[in-house]
N, C-alpha and C positions, 0 to 999 in steps of 0.2 A: 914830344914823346912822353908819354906816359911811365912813371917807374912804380905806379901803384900794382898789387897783384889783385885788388879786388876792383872789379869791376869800375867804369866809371860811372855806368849808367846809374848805377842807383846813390838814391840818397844819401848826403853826407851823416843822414842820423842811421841809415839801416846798416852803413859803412859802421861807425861809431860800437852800433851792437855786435856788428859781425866781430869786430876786432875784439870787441873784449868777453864775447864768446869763447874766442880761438886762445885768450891769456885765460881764462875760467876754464876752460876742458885742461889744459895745461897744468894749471896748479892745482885742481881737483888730482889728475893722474899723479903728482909730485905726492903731495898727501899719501895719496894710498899706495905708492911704492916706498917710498920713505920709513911711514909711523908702520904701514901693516906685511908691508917685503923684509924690509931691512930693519927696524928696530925691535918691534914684535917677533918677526920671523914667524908670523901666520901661517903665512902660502905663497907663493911663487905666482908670476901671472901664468904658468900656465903647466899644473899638478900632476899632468896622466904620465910624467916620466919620469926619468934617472932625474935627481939631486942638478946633475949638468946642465942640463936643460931645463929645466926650471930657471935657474941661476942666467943661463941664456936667452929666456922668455923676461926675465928682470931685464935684464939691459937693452933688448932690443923695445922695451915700453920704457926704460929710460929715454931711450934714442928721440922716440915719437913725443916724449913729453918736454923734453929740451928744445927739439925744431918747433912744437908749439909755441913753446913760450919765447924761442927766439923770432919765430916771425910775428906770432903777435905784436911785440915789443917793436920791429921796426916798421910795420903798421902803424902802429899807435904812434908814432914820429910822424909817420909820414902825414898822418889827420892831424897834427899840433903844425908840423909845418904849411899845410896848407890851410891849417887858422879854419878845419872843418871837425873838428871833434866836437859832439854832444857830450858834454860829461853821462847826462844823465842817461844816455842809451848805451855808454860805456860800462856803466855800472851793471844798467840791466842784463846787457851779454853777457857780462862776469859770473855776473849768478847763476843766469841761464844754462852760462857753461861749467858752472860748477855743478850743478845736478843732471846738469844732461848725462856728463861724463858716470857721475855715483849710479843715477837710475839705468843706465844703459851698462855699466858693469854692477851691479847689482839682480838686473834681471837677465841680458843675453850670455854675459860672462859665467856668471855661478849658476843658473838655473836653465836658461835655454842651451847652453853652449857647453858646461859643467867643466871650464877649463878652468877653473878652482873653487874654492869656498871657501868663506870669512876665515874661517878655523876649523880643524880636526879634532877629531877624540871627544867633539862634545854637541850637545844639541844644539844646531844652527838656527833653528827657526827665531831666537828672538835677537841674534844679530843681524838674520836675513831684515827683521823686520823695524831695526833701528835704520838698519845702512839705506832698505827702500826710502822709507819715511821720512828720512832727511833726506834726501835726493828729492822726495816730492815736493818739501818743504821748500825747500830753495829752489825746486823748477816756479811751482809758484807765487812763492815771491820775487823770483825772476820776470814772472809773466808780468804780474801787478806793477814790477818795475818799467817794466817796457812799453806798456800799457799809458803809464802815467809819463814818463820819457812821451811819447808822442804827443800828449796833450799839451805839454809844454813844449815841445819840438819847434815851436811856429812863432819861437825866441829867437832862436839863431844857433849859429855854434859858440863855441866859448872859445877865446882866443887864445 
């Protein structure tokens, strides 16, 4: 019986990125609730209401980023105990999911979606245009990670 939640059929390297996809979407969303919710006090994830609800849009994207990083994490066991983790496709997911998360709240969040933005009172256009930038930065160097993880993938996993 199987206790993995990701598939078995595929690969222990696409497994490897998957998981650390799911730890990098995680810790990217910790970041930006953290430095730009709660220390900053920017914006709320999600602006169009009362104070209350904002405050309650923060926690329920706490929630989601906690259960990230907790199943990531017993993922990532479960590929060290079965002696099937790629480091190096672990890495790449990580990245991967650190900008997937910035560029998809970056773009669906604050501009398709308009359920906040960077900050108020002042001209957004050149945080829009740091927060995109490094989101792309790190999708592709995510990519070139994972890219380069399958060329050397035909090593094995790391024990």
């Amino acid at each position: 019986m199987s206790t993995s939640f990701l598939p078995q059929s595929s690969s222990p390297a696409r497994r490897s990125l998957l998981v650390g996809a799911v730890i990098g979407t995680g810790v990217m969303a910790a970041v930006d609730e953290i430095v730009f919710h709660q220390l900053l006090g920017w914006h709320h994830f999600y602006d169009r209401s009362t104070p209350g609800v904002g405050l309650l849009s923060d926690g329920l994207l706490h929630t989601a980023e906690l259960l990230a990083l907790v199943t990531g994490f017993f993922l990532y066991a479960d590929l060290r105990r079965r002696r099937a983790r790629y480091p190096a496709s672990c890495l790449a997911g990580f990245v991967l999911g650190l900008g997937a998360f910035q560029l998809f709240d970056g773009i669906v969040d604050h501009k398709l979606l308009r359920l906040h933005q960077i900050r108020y009172g002042v001209d957004v256009t050149p945080y829009d245009w740091a927060w995109n930038a490094a989101g792309a930065v790190l999708l592709l160097t995510g990519t070139a990670l994972a890219v380069r993880a399958g060329r050397r993938g035909r090593r094995g996993p790391a024990s």
